[in-house]
C-alpha positions as CSV (number, residue, x, y, z in Angstrom):
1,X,-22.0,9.5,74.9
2,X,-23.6,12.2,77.1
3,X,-25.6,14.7,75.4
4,X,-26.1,17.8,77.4
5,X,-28.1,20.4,76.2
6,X,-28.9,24.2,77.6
7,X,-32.2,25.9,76.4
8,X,-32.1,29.7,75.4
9,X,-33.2,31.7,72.2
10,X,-30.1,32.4,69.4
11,X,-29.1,36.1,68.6
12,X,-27.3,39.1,70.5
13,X,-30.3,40.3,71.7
14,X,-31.1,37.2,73.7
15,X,-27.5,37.2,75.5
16,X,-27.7,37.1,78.7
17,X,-32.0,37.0,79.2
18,X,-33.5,34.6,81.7
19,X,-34.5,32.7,79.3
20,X,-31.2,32.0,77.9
21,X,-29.8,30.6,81.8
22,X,-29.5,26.7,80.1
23,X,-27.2,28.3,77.4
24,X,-24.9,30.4,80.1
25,X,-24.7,27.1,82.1
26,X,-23.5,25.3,78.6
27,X,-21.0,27.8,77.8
28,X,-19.8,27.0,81.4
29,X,-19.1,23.9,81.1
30,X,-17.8,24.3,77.4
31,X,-15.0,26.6,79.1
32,X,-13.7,24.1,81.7
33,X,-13.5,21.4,79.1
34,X,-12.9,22.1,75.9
35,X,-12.1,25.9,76.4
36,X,-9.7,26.0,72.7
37,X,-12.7,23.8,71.0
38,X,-14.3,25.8,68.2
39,X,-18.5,25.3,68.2
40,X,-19.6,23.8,65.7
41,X,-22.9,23.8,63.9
42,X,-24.6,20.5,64.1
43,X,-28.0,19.5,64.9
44,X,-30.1,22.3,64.2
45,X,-27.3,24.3,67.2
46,X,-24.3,24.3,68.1
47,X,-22.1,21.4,69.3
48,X,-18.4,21.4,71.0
49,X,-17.5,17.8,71.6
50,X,-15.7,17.2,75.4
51,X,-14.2,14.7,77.7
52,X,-15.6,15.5,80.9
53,X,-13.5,13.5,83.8
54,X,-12.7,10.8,80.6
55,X,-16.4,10.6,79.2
56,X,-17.9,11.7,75.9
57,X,-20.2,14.1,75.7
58,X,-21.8,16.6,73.4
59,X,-22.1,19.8,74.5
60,X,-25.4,21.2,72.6
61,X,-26.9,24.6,72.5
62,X,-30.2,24.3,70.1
63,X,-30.2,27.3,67.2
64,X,-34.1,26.8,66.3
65,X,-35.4,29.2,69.5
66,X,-36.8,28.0,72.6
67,X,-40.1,26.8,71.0
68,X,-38.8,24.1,68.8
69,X,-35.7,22.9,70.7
70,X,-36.9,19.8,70.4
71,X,-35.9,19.3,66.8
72,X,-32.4,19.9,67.6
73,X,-32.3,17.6,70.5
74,X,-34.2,15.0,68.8
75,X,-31.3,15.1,65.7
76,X,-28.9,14.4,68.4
77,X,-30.4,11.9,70.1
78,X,-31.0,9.9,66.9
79,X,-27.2,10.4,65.8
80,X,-25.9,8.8,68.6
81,X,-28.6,6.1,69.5
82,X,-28.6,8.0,72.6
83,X,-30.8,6.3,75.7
84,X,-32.8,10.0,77.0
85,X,-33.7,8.4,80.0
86,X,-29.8,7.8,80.8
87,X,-28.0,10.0,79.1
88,X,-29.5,13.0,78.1
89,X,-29.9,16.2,80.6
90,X,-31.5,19.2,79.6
91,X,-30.7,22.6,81.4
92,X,-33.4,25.3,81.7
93,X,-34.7,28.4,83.2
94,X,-37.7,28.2,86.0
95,X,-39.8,30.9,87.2
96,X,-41.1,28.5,89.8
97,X,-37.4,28.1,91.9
98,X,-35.9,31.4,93.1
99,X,-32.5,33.1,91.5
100,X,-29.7,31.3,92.8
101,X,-31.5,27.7,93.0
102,X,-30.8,24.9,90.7
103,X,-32.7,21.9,91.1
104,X,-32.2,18.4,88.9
105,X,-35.2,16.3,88.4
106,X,-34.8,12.3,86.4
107,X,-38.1,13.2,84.3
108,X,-41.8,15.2,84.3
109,X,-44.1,17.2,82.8
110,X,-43.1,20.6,80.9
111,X,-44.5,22.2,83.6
112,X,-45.3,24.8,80.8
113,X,-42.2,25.6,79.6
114,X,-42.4,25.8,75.7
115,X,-39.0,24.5,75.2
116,X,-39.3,21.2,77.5
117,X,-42.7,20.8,75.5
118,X,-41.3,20.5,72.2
119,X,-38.7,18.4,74.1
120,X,-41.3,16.3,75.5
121,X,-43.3,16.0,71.7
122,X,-40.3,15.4,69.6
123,X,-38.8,12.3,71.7
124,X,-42.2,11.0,72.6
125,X,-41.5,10.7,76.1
126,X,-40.8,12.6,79.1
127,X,-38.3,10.3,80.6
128,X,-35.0,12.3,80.4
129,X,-33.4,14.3,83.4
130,X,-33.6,18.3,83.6
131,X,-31.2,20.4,85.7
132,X,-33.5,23.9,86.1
133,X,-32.0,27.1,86.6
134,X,-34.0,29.4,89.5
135,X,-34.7,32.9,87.9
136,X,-37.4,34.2,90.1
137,X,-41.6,34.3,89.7
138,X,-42.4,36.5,86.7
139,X,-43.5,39.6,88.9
140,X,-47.7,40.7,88.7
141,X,-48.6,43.1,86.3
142,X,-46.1,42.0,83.7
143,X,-46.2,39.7,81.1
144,X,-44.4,36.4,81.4
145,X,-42.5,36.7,77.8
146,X,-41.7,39.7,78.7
147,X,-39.9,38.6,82.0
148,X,-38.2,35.6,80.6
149,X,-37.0,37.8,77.5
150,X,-35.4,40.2,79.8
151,X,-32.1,40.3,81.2
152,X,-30.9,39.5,84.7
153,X,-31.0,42.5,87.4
154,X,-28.1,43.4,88.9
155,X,-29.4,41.8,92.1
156,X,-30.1,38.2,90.3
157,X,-27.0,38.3,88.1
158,X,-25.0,38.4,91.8
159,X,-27.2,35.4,92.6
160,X,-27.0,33.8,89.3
161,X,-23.1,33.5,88.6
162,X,-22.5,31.2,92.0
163,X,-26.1,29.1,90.5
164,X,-24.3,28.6,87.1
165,X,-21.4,27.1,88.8
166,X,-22.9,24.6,90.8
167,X,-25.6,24.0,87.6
168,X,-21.6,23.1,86.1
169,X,-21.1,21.0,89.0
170,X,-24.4,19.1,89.3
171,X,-24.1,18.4,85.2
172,X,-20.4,17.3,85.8
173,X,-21.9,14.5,88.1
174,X,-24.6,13.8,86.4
175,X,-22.2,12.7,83.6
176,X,-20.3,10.6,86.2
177,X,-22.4,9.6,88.5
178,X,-26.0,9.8,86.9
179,X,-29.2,11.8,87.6
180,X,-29.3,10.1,91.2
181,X,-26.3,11.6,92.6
182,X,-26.9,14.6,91.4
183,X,-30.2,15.2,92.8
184,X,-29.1,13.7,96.0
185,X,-25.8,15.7,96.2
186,X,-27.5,19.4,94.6
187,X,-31.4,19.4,95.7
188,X,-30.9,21.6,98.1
189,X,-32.6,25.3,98.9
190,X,-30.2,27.9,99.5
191,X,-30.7,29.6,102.8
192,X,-32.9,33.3,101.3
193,X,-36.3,33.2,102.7
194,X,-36.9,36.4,100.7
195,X,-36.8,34.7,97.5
196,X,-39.9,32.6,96.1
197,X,-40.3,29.4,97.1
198,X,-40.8,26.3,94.6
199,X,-44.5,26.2,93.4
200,X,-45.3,27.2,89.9
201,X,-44.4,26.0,86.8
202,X,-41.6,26.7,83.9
203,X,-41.8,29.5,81.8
């Protein structure tokens, strides 16, 4: 079993935010494999089994908001005996990568991001692979909740759509092919030198 999980905050007035780019990137892949599958709530979220290219996986969006997604993931991961350092990815928003980039690490810090910190706290170890979503450096004079709570401008959400697909792609071969290949095959900085560059940390 595969457990992929996409960070974001519940509720119709998070749709859509930055800071829900790990849920849009679930939902993706939840609609090219198991597009008649009703969610389901398990785990503190909600769950659609799939079979993507003939293996199991859950598909996992945690319900608790961003700050305690760990619970959620951590009720998975028990359930199935899951191995995080093999089989668990984790997709996020990053203020550090620009709009458009995705980039898939095997394991690390938080980097500051609340919901890989609960992540982090709740399995005891850091060892589990992250796909993060680029959504641009939180811009000066504004507070950072405020940015990641806000929704895409019409400039990112161009960006963004061709991101999500390729953040289906990369999770697609991480489920085949592990964390390896997909770093190998998706690490790779679009061509905009007007975007940020990667530097910071997570949101």
């Amino acid at each position: 079993m595969k457990l992929i999980v996409g960070l974001g905050n519940p509720g119709s007035q998070y749709e859509k935010t930055r800071h829900n780019a790990g849920f849009l990137a679930v939902d993706r892949l939840v609609r090219r494999w198991a597009p008649s599958e009703l969610p389901k709530g398990r785990f503190s979220g909600v769950a659609v089994e799939a079979a993507v290219k003939g293996e199991k996986c859950l598909l996992l969006k945690p319900t608790t908001y961003m700050n305690l997604s760990g619970k959620s993931v951590a009720e998975a991961v028990g359930f199935y005996k899951i191995n995080p350092a093999m089989d668990l990815l984790v997709i996020v928003d990053d203020v550090a990568l620009p709009t458009g980039s995705v980039r898939v690490r095997q394991s690390g810090s938080a980097g500051g991001h609340n919901g890989l910190s609960d992540i982090q706290q709740k399995l005891g170890t850091d060892a589990y692979s992250r796909l993060r979503i680029g959504i641009d450096a939180c811009p000066p004079m504004m507070k950072l909740e405020d940015y990641v709570l806000g929704r895409f401008t019409s400039e990112q959400a161009t960006l963004l759509e061709p991101a999500l697909e390729k953040s289906a792609d990369a999770a697609e071969l991480f489920i085949t092919s592990g964390v390896t290949a997909a770093m190998n095959t998706y690490n790779v900085r679009p061509p905009n030198p007007s975007q940020n560059t990667d530097s910071g940390a997570a949101a």
